[in-house]
C-alpha positions in Angstrom: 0.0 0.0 0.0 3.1 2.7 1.3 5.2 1.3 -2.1 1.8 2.3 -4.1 1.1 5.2 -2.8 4.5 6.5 -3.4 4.8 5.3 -6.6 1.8 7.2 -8.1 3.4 9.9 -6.7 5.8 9.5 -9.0 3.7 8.6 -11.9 2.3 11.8 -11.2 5.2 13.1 -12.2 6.6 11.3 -14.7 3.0 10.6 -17.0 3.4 14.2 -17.9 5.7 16.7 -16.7 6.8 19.7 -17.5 4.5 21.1 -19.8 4.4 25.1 -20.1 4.6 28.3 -18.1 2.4 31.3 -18.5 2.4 32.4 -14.8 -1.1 34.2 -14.1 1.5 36.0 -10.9 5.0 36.4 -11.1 6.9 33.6 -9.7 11.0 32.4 -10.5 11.6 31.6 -14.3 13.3 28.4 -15.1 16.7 28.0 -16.9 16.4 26.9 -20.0 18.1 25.2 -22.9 16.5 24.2 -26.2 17.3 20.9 -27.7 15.9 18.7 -30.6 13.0 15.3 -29.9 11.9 12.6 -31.8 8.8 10.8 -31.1 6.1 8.5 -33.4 3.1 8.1 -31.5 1.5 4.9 -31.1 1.9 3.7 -34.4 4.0 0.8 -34.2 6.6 0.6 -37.2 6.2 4.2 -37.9 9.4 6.4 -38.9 9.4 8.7 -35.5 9.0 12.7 -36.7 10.8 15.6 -35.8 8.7 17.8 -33.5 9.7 22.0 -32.7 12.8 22.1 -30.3 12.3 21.6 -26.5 12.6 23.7 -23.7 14.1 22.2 -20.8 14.0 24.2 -17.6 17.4 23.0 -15.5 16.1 24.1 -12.6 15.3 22.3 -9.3 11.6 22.0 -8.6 10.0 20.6 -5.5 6.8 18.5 -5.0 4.9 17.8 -1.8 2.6 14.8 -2.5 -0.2 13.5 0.0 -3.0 10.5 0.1 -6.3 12.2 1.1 -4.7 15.3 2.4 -2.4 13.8 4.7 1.3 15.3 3.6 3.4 11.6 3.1 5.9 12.2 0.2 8.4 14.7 -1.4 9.8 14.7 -4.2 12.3 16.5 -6.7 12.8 16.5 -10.7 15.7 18.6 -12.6 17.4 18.5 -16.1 21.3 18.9 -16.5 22.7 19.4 -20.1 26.4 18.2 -20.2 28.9 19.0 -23.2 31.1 15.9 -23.4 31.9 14.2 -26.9 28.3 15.0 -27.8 25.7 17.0 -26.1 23.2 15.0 -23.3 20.9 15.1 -20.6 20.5 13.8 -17.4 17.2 13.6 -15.6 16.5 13.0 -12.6 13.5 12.4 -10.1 13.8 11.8 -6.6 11.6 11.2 -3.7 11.2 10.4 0.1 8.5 9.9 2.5 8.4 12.9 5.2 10.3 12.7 8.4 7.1 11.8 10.8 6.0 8.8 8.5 10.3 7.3 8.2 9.3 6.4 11.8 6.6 4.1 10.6 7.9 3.2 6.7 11.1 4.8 5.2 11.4 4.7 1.8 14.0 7.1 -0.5 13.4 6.5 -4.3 15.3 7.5 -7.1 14.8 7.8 -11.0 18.1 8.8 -13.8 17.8 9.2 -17.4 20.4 9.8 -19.6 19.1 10.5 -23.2 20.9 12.2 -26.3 21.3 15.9 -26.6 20.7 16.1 -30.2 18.1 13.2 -31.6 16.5 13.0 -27.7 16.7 9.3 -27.6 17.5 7.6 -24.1 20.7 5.6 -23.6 20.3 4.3 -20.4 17.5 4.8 -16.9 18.0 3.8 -14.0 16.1 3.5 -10.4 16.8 3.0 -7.2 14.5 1.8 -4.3 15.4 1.7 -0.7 12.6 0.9 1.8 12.2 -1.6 4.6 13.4 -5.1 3.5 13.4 -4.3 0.1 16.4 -2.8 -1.9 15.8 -3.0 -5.3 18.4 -1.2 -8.6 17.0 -1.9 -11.3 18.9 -0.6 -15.1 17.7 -0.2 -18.5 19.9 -0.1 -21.6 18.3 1.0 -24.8 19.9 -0.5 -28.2 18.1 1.8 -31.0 19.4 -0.2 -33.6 18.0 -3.8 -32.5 15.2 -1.9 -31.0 15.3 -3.7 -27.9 16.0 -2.7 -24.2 17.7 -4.7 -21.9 16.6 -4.5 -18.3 18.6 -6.0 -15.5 17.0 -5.8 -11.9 18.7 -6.4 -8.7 16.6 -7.0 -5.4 17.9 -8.0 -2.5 21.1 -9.3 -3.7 19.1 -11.2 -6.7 19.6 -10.4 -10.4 17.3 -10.5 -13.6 17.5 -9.5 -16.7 14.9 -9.5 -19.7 15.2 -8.1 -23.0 11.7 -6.1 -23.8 11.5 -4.8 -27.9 9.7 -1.8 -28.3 9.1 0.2 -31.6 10.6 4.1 -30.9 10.6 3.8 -27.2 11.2 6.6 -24.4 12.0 6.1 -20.5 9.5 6.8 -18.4 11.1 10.4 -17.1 12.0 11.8 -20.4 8.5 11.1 -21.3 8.2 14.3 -19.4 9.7 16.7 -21.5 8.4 15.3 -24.7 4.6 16.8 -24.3 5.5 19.9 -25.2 4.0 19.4 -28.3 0.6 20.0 -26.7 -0.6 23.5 -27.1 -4.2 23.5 -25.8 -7.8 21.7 -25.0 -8.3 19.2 -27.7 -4.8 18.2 -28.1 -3.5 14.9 -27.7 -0.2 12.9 -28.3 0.7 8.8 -27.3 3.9 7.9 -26.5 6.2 4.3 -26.2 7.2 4.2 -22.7 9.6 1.4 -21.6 9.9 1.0 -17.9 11.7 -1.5 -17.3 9.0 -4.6 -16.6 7.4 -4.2 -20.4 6.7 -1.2 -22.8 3.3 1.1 -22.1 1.1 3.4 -24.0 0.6 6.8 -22.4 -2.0 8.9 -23.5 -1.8 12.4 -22.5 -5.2 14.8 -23.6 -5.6 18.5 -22.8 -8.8 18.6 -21.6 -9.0 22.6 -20.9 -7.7 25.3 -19.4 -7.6 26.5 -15.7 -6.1 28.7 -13.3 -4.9 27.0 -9.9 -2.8 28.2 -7.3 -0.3 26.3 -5.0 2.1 26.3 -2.6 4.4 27.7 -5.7 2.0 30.6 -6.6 -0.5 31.0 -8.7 -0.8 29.9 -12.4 -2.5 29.4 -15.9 -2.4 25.8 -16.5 -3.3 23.1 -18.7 -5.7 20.7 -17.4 -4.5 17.0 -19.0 -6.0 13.4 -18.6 -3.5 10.7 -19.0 -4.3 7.2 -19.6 -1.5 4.0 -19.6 -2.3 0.8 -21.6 0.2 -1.8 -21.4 1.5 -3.3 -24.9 1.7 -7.0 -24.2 -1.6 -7.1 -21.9 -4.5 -6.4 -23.9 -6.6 -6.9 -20.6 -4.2 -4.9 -18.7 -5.4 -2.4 -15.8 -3.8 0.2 -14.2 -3.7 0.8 -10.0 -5.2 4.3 -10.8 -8.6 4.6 -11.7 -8.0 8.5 -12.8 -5.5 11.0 -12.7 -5.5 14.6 -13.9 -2.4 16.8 -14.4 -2.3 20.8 -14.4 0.6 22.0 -15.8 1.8 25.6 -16.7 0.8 27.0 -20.0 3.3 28.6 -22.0 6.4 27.1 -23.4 8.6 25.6 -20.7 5.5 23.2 -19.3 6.1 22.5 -15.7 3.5 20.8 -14.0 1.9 21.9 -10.7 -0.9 20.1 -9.3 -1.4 15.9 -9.9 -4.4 14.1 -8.9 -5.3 10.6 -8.7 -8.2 8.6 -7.9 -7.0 5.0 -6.3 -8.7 2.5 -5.2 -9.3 4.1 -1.4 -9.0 7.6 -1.6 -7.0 9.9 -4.1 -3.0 10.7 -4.0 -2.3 14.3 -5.1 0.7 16.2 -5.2 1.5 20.0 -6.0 4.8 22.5 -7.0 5.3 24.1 -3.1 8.9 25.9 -4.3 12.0 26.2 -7.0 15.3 26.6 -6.5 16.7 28.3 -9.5 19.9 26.8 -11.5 23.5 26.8 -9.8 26.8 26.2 -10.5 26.9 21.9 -10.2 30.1 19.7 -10.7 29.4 17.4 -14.0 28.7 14.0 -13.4 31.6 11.7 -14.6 32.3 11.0 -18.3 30.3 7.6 -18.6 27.5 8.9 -21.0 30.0 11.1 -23.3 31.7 7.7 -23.8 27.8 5.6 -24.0 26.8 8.7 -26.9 29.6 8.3 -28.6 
């Protein structure tokens, strides 16, 4: 239930992210750094299309997420463009349950993605799960050519590794930056997410506009449905039974509020602060070599 929980937190996240940012008051502008993405929809075989240049906002942005009201989780996203061999990014989501529930169940999560700085495809994602009597790593390595990943998992000391094909797939946190292409209510765009278990079709629709205000401020948003059908599973339902997303409308496209409907109650999560970019030490070399 704790592990669920937390993990639609995160799906809260990573089902949409940032998505634009038109702020109805003033509040601190992002960082940003355009870059070129690739994605094909759900049409499997298709040649994936260019789509306009992304935004991506570098800095750090804070969520507070909660299961009918009751604070439980935080957690963090931020982009990092390094200029190695060839230009990439990292991304990467973390969270934590809050200090009064560690007494009861501690858990500390986190998500990496390392995709190309110029065709936007990921290399390699990675996650990491520590909670009571369960440490689990799990890392995903994406061969574009053989369009296959391979996904080795590691829990509690055991390994396993499976091999899933996918068409033009993306990891489940870049997925995030790719719905840019939505501009308003009636727009809607699928996506080939590969998570490391089997490859999913999300579904992101703007359903309208509305202006919401949070912990962050107060903003113009874009009110999107997601849905998630898994590929292999027909039949397949997910944990949620709905989830909407309001994200800022504009061009950057961070979200700010997340709602979901479970099966007791609802998890929701909102933007309470961001810390604006700083001087970080690059990470070490691995991906320049992996891009190469």
């Amino acid at each position: 239930m704790k592990r669920l929980l937390f993990s639609l937190g995160l799906l809260s996240l990573v089902a949409l992210g940032p998505l634009a940012a038109t702020q109805a008051e003033p509040a601190t502008a992002p960082t940003a750094t355009p870059a070129t993405a690739r994605s094909c929809g759900e049409t499997p075989g298709c040649e994936a299309a260019q789509v306009p240049a992304l935004v991506i906002p570098e800095d750090l942005y804070h969520y507070r997420f909660g299961w009918n009201g009751i604070p439980a989780f935080d957690g963090t996203i931020q982009a990092t463009r390094h200029d190695e061999v060839r230009p990439w990014y990292h991304f990467e989501l973390v969270g934590k349950t809050r200090r009064w529930l560690d007494f009861i169940y501690k858990m500390r999560d986190t998500m990496d993605a390392y995709v190309d700085g110029v065709d936007y495809l990921p290399h390699l994602f990675t996650v990491r799960m520590r909670a009571p009597r369960e440490h689990t790593d799990l890392t995903v390595r994406f061969n574009h050519e053989r369009r296959v990943a391979l996904a080795t998992w590691v829990k509690n000391g055991k390994t396993k590794e499976r091999e899933i094909p996918f068409h033009h797939a993306n990891d489940p946190v870049t997925v995030i930056y790719l719905v840019q292409q939505l501009r308003g209510p009636g727009d809607e765009a699928t996506f080939e997410v590969v998570n490391g278990k089997a490859n999913y079709q999300v579904g992101l629709k703007v359903v309208g506009r509305e202006r919401v205000t949070v912990r962050a401020g107060t903003f113009d948003t874009l009110v999107i449905e997601p849905t998630l059908a898994r590929l292999d599973k027909p039949r397949y339902k997910p944990k949620f039974k709905r989830m909407t997303i309001w994200v800022t409308d504009g061009d950057t496209r961070i979200p700010v509020k997340m709602k979901s409907e479970i099966f007791i109650g609802s998890v929701s999560g909102e933007l309470v602060d961001v810390t604006p970019r700083s001087v970080r030490s690059a990470r070490p070399g691995l991906l320049g070599r992996l891009l190469m």
